[in-house]
N, C-alpha and C positions, 0 to 999 in steps of 0.2 A: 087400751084393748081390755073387754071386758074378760072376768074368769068366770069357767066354768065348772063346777066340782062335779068330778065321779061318782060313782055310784060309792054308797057309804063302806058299805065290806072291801071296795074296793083300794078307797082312800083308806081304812085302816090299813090294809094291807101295804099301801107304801109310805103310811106314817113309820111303821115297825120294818123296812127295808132300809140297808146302809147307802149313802151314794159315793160312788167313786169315779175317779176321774176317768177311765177306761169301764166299759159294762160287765164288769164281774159277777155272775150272781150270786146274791146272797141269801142265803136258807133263812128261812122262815120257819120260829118253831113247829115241830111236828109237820111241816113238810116235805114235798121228796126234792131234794135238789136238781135231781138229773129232768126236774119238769119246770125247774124256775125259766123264766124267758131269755133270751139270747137274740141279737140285731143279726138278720144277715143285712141290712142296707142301714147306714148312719146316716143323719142330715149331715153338709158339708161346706167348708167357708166358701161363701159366693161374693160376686161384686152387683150389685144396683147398677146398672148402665143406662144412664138419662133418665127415664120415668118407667122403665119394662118391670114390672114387679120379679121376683123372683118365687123359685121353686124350692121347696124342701121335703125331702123323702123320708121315709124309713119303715124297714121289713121286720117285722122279729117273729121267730116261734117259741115254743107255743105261747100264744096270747091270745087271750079273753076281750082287751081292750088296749086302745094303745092312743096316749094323746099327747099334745105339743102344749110346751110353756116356754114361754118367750120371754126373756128379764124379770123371771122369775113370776110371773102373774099366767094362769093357765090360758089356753087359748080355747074359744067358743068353739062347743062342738059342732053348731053349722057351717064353721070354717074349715071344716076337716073331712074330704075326701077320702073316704076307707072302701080299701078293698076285701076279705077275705078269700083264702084259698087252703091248700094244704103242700105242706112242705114235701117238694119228690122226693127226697131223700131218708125225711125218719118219718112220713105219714104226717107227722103231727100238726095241729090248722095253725096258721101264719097267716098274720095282718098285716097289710101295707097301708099304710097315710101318709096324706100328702096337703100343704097346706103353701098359699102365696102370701108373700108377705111385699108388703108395698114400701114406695118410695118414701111415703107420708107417715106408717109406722115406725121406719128407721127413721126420722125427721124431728118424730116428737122427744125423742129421747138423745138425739145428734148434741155430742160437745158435752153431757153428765158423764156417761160409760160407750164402750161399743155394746152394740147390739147382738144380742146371742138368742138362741132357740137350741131346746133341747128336747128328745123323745121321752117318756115315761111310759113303760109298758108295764102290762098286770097277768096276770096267770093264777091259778089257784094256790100255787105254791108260793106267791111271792110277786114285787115288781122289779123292774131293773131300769138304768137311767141312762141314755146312749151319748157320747160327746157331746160340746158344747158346737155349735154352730155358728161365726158372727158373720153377720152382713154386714158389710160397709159399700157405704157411695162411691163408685169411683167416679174418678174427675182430674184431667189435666188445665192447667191453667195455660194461658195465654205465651205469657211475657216469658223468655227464657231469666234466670238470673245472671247469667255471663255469655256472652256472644264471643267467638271468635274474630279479631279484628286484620285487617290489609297486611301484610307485611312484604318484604323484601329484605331478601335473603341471597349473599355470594355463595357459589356453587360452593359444595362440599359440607356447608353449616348445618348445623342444626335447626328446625323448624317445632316451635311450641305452639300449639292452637287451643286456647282455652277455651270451655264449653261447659255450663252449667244448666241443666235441664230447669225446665218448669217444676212446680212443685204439685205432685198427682200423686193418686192412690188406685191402685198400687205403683208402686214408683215406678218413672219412664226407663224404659232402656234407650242406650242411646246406642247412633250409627252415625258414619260420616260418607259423604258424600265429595267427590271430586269432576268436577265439571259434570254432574247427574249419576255420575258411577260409584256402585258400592267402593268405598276401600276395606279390603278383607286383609289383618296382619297374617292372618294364617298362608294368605299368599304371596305377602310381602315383607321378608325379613327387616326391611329397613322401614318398617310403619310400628308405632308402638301405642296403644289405649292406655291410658294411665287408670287408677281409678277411680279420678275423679272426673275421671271422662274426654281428658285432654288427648291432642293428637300431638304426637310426636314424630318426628322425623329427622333418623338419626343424622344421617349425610344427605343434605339437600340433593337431588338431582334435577337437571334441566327437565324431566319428565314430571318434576312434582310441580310445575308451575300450572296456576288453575286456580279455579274460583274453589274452594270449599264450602261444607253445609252440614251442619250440625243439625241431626236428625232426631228427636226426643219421641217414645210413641207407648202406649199401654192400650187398654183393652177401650180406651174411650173416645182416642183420639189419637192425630198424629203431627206434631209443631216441629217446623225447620227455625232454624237461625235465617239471619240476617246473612249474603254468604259475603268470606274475606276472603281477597284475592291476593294471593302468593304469586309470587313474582322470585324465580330464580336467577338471577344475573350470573355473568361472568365477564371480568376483568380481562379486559385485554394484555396481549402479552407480545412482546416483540419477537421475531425471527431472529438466527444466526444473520451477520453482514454478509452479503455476496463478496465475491472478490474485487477488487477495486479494478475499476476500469482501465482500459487503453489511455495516456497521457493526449489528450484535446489536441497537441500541436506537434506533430512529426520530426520538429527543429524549434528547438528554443524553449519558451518560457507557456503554461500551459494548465489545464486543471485535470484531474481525477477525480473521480468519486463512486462511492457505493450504496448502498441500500437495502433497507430491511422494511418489513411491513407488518404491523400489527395485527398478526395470523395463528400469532403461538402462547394460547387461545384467540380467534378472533372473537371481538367484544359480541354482548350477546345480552339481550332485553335489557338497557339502558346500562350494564357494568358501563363500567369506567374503561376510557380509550386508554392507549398505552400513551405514557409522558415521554417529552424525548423527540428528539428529530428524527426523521424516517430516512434523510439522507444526510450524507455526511462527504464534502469536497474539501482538496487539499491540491495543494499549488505542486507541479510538477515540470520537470525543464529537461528535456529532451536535448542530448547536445549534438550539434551541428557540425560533420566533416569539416576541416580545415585541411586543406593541402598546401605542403610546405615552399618554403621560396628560401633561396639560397641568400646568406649574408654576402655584403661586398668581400672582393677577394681579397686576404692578408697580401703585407708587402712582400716583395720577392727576397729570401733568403740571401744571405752571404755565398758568396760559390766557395763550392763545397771542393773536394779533391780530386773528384772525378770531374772537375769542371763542368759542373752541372748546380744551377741553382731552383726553388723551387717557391711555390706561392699554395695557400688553402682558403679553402671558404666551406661555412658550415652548414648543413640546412635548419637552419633557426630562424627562417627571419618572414612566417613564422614556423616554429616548429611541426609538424604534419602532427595530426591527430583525430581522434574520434572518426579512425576509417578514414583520412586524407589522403591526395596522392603525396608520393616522396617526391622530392626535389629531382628533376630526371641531367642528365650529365654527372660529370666526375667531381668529388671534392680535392682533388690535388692536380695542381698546376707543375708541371716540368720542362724545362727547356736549357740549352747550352748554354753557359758564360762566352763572353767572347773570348775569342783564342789567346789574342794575346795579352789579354789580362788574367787569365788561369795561373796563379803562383798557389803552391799548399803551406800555408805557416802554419809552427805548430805552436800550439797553447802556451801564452806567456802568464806572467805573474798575474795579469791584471783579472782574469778568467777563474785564480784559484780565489781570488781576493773577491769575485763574484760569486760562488760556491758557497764561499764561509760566512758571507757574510746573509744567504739565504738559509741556509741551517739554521744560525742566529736566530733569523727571525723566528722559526717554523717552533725552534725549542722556546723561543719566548708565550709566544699563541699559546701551547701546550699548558706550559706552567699555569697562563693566567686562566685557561678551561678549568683547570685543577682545583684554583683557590675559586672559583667562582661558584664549582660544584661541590666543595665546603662548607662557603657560608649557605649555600642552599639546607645541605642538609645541616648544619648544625640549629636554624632558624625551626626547619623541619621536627629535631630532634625536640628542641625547646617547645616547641606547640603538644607533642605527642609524648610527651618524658614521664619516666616509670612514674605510676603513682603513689608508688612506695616511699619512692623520695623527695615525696612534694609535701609541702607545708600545708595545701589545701587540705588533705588529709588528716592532718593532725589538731590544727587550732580549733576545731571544732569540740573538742576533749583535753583535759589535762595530761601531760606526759608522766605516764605512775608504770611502777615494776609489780608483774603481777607474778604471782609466784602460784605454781599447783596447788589444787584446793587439799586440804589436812578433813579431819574430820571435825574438828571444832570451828573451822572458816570453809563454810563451803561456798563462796564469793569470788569465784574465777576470775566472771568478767565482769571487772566493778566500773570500767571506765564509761564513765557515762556522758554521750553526747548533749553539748548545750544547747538544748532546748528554744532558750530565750531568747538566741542572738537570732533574729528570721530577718536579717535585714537584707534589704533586696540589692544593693552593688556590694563588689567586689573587687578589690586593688590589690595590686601588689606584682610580683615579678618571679617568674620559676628560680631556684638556683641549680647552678649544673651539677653535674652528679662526680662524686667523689668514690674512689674506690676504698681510702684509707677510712681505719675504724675511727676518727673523729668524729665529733660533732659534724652532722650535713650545715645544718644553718641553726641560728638560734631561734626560740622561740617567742612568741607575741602574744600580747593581747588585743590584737587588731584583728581585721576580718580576716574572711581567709582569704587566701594567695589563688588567684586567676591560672589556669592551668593555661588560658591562651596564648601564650606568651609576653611581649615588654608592653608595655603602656597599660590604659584601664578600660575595661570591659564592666559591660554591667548585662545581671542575671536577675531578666522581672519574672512576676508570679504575681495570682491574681489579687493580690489585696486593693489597689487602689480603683476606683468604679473607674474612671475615664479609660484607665488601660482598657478593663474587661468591654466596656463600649467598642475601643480601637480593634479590640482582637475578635468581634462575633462580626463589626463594620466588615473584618476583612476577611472573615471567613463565611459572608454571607453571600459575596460575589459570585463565589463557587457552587456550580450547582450543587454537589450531593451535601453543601450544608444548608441547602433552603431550610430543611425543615428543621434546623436546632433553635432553640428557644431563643426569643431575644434579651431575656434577663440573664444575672449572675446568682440567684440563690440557687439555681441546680447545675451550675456548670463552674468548673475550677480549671484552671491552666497556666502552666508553667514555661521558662527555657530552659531544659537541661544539653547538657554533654553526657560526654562518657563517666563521669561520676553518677550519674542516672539521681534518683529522690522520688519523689510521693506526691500525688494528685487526691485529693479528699474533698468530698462534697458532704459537709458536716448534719450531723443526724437522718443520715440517710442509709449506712453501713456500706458505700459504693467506695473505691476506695481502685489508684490505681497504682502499683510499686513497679517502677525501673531500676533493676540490678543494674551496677558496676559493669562495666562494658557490654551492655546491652545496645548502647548506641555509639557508634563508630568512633573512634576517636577522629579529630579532627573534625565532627560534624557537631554543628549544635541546632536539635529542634525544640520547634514550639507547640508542646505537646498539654490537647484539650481533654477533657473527660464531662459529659454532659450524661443528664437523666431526661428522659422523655416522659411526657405521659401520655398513655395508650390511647387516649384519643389525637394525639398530634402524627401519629404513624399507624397505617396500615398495617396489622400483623395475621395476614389470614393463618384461618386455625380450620384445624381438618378435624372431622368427627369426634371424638372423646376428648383431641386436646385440649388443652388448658394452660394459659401464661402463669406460671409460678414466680417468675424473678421480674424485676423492673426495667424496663428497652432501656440499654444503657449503649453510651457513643463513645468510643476512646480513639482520637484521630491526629494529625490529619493522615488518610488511608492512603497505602502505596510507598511511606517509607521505609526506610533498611534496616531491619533490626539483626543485632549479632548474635542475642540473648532471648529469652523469652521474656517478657514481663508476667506481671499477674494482675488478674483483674477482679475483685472483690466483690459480691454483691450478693444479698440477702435473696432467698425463697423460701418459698410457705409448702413448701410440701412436704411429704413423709414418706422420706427416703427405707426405696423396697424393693429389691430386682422383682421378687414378687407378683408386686401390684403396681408398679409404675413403668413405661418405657419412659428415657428421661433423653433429650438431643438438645444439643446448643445449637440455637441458630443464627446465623450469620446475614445482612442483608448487602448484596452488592453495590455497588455505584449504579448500578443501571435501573436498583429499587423491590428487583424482585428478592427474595428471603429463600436459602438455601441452609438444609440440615449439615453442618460441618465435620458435627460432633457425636455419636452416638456414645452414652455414658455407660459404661462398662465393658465397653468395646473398644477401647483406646488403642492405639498404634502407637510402640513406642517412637516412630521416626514420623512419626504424624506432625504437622505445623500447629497443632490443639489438643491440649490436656488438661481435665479436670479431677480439681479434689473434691468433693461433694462431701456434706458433712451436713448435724441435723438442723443450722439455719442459714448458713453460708454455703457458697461455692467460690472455687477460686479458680479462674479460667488461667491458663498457659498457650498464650497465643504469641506468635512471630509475626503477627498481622494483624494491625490495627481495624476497627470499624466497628458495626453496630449489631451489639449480640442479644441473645435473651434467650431465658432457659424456658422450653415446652415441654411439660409433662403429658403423654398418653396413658390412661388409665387401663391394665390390664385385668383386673379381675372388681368388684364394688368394694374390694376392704381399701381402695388407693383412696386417701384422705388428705385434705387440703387444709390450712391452720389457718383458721380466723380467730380474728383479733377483736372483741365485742366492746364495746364501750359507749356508756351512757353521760350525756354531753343534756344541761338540762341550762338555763340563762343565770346569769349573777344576782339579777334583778328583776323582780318580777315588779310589773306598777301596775297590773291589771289582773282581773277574777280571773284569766286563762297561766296554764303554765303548761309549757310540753317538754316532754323528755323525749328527746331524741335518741337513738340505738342504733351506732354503728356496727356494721359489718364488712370490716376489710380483711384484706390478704395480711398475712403476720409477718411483715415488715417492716424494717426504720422506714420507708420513704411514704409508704400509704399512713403510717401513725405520721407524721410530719405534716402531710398533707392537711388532716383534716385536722390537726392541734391548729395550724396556720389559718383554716378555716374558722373554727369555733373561737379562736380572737379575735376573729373580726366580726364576728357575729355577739361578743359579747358571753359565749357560753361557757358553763365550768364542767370539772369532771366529778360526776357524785357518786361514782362507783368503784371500786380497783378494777381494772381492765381484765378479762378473762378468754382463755381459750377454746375455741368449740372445734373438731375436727370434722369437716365437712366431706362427707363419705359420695363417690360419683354413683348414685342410687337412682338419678333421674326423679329424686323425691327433694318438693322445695322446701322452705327456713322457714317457720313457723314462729310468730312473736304475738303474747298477748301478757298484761296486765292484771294483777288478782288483788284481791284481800284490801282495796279502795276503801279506808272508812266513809261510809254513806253521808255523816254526820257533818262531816268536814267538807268534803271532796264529790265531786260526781264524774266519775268518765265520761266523754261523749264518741267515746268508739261505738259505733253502732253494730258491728258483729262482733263475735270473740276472740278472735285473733284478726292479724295481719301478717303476709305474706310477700316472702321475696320469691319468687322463681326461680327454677335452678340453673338454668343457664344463666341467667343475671351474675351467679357467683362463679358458676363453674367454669363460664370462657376468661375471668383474672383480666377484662379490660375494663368494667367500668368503676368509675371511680365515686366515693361517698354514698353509696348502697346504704339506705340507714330505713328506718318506720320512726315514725312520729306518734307518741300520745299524749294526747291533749287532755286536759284535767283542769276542771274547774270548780274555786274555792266558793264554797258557799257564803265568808263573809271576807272581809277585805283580811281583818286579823288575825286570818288563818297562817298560819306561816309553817305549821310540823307540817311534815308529809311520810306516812310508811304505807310502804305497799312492796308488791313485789311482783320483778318483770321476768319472761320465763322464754326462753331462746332456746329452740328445738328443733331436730329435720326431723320433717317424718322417717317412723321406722329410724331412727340415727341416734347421734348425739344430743346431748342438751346440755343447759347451763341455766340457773337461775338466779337471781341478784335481790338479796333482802334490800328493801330501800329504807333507812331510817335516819333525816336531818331536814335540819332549820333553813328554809327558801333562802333568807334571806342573811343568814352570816356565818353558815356552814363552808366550810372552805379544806376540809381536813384531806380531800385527794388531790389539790393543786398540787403537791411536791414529787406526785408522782410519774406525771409527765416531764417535770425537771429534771429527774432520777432518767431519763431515758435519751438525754442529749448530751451527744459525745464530744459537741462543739469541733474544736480544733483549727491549727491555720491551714489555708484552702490548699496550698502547696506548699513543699518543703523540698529545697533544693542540695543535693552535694552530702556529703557523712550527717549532718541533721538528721538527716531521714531516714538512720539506720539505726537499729538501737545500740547491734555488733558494732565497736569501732574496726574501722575497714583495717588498721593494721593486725590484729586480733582475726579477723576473718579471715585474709589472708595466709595467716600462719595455720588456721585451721583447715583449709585448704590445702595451701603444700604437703602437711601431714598426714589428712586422712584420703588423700585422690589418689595415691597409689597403692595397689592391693598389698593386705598383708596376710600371711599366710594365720599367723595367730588370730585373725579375726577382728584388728583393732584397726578398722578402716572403715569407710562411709558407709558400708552394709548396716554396719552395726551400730552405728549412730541413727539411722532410717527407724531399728529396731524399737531402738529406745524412743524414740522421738513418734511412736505409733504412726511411721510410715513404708512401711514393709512390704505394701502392698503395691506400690510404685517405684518397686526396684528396676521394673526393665526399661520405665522410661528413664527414671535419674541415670539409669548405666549408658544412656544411647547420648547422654550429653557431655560435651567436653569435663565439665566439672561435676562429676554425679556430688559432690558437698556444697558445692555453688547450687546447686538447683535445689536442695535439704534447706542452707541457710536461708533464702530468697522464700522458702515457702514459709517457715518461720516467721521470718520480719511480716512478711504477708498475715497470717493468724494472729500474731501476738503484737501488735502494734496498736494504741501507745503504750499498754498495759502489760507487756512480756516480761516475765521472770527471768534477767540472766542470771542469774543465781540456780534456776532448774536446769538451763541451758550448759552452765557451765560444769554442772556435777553427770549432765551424759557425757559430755566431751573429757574428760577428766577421768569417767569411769572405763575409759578405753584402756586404760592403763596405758597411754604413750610413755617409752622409753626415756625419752630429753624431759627433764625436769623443769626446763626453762626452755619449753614451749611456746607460754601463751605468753611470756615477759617481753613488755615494750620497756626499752632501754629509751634515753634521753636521745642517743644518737640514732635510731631509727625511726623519733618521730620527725 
């Protein structure tokens, strides 16, 4: 554009004026200020729309002259539209100009600077300079950057619809659209817009099912997406059984049955049909009237004294029953002896000598009932005999005299179970019990002694493969174990009895402990503990919840416990009445998943209790089967712990190399997982593993890569970050969530690498990781995943598996279960022991110190200090000095 100069007194005039960003005026020596010029109309930012030139204004008073400069270069004065008037308000004359600026003059100077115009007005006193003005092109593009895609989604879930607009100026606002209808959040509490434009939907409902459309639109134009069709399902669900039918056959042998119907929910846009038979028959025998019939008549009596003899017959033959008629006539027959054979004799020797010698027998019978019900119960007593005085107890430990801890030996309980003996049979024979302070039996270095009674029994546990084969063979017949794995590295299983032992599935922190008479005596099961993973089981999750702990199976379901057991296993949350509701949930035999548990809500006579602590939990359940801990997020401070770690190959033989970034839940069994993974994949660890706390904000994981020497290395990430989505982490089912970046060596003999990877939630937390070592011989964080495997054997059966030796227990028991007024009773070892808090459930149990020790072994197993254990028990100050002392004879 050509310039134009004003008139010269003019141009001096705003050579010698100041410019400022707003039109202030500025005096001009020997001028009057209250006459320098002043805008009432500014040019203002406009947009170019296709090819329509645009308009630009502006009024000021008082002015002599008033002209437009565009990028600095003035604008021709035939281009310039001027009006003259006079201002209504102070008289004084006011210039309006007005000037079009085209699509072709913002064009020549598109992509140096934006385009600006500004007013320069003149007055006698002085000029003044009005706002900058830019024009810009506006233009939306075609192609969205991110489409929303199809999904299916079970009723209650969550729905994420990503949507990234065209790239326009002025930037597009976006809208969505459902089957052609606005979706407005301000009318729907359950719709949410993120900002980057995604649809959210917090609990799916049948009503959100629909085509969506992502709508982009500015002042140029207006682009839909491609639309994705959401699809809300639901799972069917089975009814209550009706009552069982009338028996088929009125007499005799016959069927019943009932039935239920897949109604509660019925299934709905392809969910899933309910599993399971819909009817259910069972054999039923209706019995059949029998009317009785008389046995032949007994022989006719000897004549009596009355000269009268008699005869009987019974109605047995068959006896009437099920509603029969009776036998109809008399059961006794009477008639005369003949006359003259009627004599009355009375009772000679031979009668008394038949009397006696029928007592005889009746006292013999007796006796031999007697001895018979003897050896019953003494076989009886021998199977179920105290366990105080049984060897099995003992050989597991040395027989040592522990004397109260002093203040220089604070080593109470030193007796320490043998570890190393895990051998899977058992021999030996109970001895019976003796009242006298002698020795009971003596002691051995052989195995321990069978509590079953005489001959040999053997007690398997999972070590050998072929068993663990035999034992999943025969738990697979069953239906509710289709779904358990058919390997042994996540499942461990034992036989116990009433000595109860320990179930461990190693580097995974899941772990399951059976107290001492927790299983019936006389009963011996065969008890499994299996890890799922979240893809091999349905676990619906409702609105904000989130799987925190690992599906974990302790079975088989429906057997009799006396005791509670505890069941161990690791979650990643961050324990907060707060910010968390937290419920165990339980899944029945029939598959549906029901809340058992609500945490902090506990019933002390409730069949489930939990300890919750910051990375374990330890369930107390009388009922075996399949649990997992759901957190619901009550306020956005509830935060979940992930576990980050960078897994990058051993061996690089090619110009690419990628480092991988996992993001798991912060647990042994998901670290397991993907350690087991990246071994087979060849990959190492080249970072110390770190924690990021993932806050429920509806905001996703953010990962990008910095500070790449150019010289060495080039990344070929094509944007600047990568992205996990937040439901991805937030719902805790899927497994190996990681971002991959790929980097490539500009020569082969490149082998350093530093750079640094940077793991962040929006608005959240973050973690970032210096990367500094040698591709290919750097090895310095191998030891650190070693450092985090607890190994162990998979079962441990019988005193093994306690660290307490059970005679020691026991006496801690009888001692602190009954109240004592002083204070030195299970209360206060609770106190000590930082469990104070679960006084009304421990009091609601037969042993409130059996359920203290039991939780113990449970937290501190293999690793427990009796030596801390024994200075609480010790600080109660007990009376008997020789309390905790195991004598030779009462091992």
């Amino acid at each position: 554009m050509a310039s134009v100069k004003p008139p010269a007194s003019t141009f001096k005039s705003a050579q010698q004026s100041a410019t400022v960003a707003n039109p202030v005026p500025n005096p001009v020596p020997g001028g009057n200020p209250d006459l320098l010029p002043h805008f009432l109309v500014e040019p203002e930012d406009v947009y170019i729309v296709k090819n329509k030139p645009v308009l630009l204004q502006c009024k000021a008073t008082p002015a002599t002259q008033i002209f437009f400069k565009c990028n600095g270069e003035w604008v021709r004065q035939v281009d310039h539209v001027i009006e003259r008037s006079t201002d209504g308000s102070s008289g004084l004359p006011a210039m309006e100009v007005r000037i079009n600026v085209s699509r072709q003059q913002v064009e020549k100077v598109f992509g140096l600077e934006e385009y600006w115009c500004q007013c320069v007005a003149w007055s006698s006193s002085g000029t003044t300079k009005s706002q900058k003005a830019y024009i810009r092109i506006a233009y939306l593009r075609k192609n969205f950057e991110q489409e929303p895609l199809a999904k299916e989604i079970s009723l209650e879930q969550g729905i994420v619809l990503p949507c990234r607009p065209p790239e326009g100026i002025p930037p597009a606002q976006v809208e969505w659209l459902r089957n052609e209808d606005l979706v407005d959040p301000a009318l729907d509490p359950n719709v949410y817009i993120t900002r980057e434009h995604s649809l959210v939907v917090r609990q799916a409902r049948l009503a959100d099912t629909g085509n969506y459309t992502c709508v982009a639109k500015n002042i140029v134009a207006r682009r839909r997406s491609a639309s994705a069709a959401v699809i809300v399902y639901v799972n069917g669900g089975w009814s209550t059984w009706t009552e069982w039918s009338l028996c088929s056959a009125s007499c005799g042998r016959g069927w019943q049955k009932r039935s239920r119907s897949c109604t509660n929910p019925a299934p709905l846009n392809g969910g899933a049909f309910c599993e399971g038979q819909n009817v259910q028959k069972t054999a039923c025998a209706t019995l059949c009237p029998v009317d009785g019939n008389w046995s032949p008549w007994s022989k006719w009596s000897a004549c009596g004294l009355d000269c009268t003899h008699w005869r009987s017959r019974e109605c047995a033959d068959p006896v009437p029953r099920n509603g029969g008629e009776e036998c109809p006539g008399a059961d006794l027959d009477t008639r005369n002896c003949t006359s003259d054979l009627c004599v009355h004799t009375a009772s000679g020797p031979e009668d008394v000598a038949l009397y006696v010698g029928l007592i005889a027998v009746a006292v013999c019978l007796v006796l031999l009932l007697l001895v018979l019900i003897l050896v019953y119960c003494r076989k009886k007593e021998g199977l179920d005999s105290d366990v105080a005085d049984s060897s099995i107890l003992t050989s597991g430990f040395q027989p040592v005299s522990i004397k109260p801890s002093k203040a220089d030996n604070p080593h109470l309980l030193t007796i320490q179970p043998d570890l190393s003996t895990t051998t899977t049979t058992y021999q030996g024979s109970l001895c019976p019990r003796q009242d006298g302070p002698s020795p009971k039996f003596q002691l051995s270095n052989g195995h321990l002694l069978s509590p079953l009674g005489g001959g040999r029994h053997t007690l398997r546990h999972s070590s050998p493969t072929s068993d663990a084969e035999d034992f999943v063979s025969r738990l697979s017949t069953q239906n509710y174990f289709r779904s358990l794995p058919r390997g042994t590295s996540n499942m461990a299983y034992g036989t116990f009895n009433f000595l109860g032992g320990r179930l461990m599935i190693p580097n995974t922190g899941i772990s399951l402990l059976i107290p001492p008479d927790a299983i019936p005596r006389g009963k011996i099961y065969e008890i499994y503990l299996t890890l799922h993973k979240p893809e091999d089981v349905r676990l619906p999750l409702a609105g904000c919840q989130t799987l925190l702990s690992p599906i974990v199976s302790c079975g088989p379901p429906g057997v009799l416990l006396t005791r509670p057991v505890i069941l161990a296993m690791d979650h990643c949350g961050e324990p907060s009445p707060e910010s968390w509701s937290l419920r165990l949930k339980k899944q029945s035999c029939e598959g549906s998943w029901e809340d058992v548990l609500h945490l902090g809500e506990e019933a002390p006579l409730h069949l489930y209790y939990c300890q919750l602590e910051a990375g374990a939990c330890y369930v107390f359940t009388e009922q075996l089967g399949r649990f997992a801990l759901v957190g619901e997020a009550l306020s956005v401070a509830a935060a979940k712990r992930l576990r980050l770690l960078l897994f990058a190959p051993m061996a690089c033989t090619s110009l690419e190399y990628n480092i991988r970034v996992y993001c798991l839940n912060d647990t042994h069994e998901a670290l397991k997982e993907v350690v087991q993974l990246e071994k087979q994949m060849g990959g190492q660890l080249i970072q110390e593993p770190r924690v990021l706390h993932f806050k429920d904000s509806y905001h996703s994981l953010r990962l990008s890569i910095h500070d790449v020497p150019s010289s060495l290395w080039k990344s070929k990430l094509l944007v600047s970050y990568q992205e996990i989505p937040f439901y991805h982490i937030w719902n805790g089912t899927q497994q190996y969530l990681h971002c991959t970046f790929t980097l490539e060596r500009v020569s082969p003999s490149t082998s350093d690498l530093a750079c640094k990877v940077w793991v962040w939630q929006v608005e959240g937390d973050g973690q970032s990781f210096n990367i500094n070592f040698n591709i290919t011989k750097d090895t310095r964080f191998a030891e650190l995943l070693a450092l985090e495997s607890e190994g162990g054997v998979p079962a441990l059966v019988g005193p093994s598996a306690f660290k307490i030796p059970f005679l020691i227990r026991q006496k801690i028991i009888s001692s602190l279960d009954p109240p004592c007024s002083r204070g030195a009773d299970w209360r206060t070892l609770a106190q000590k022991l930082h469990l104070d808090s679960h006084l009304s459930f421990f009091a609601s149990k037969p042993s409130p110190t059996a359920m203290i020790l039991n939780l113990w072994e449970a937290r501190h197993f293999p690793n427990g200090n009796l030596s801390q254990l024994a200075a609480a028990v010790t600080g109660l100050g007990q009376p008997d000095p020789g309390l905790f002392t195991v004598s030779e004879a009462e091992c």
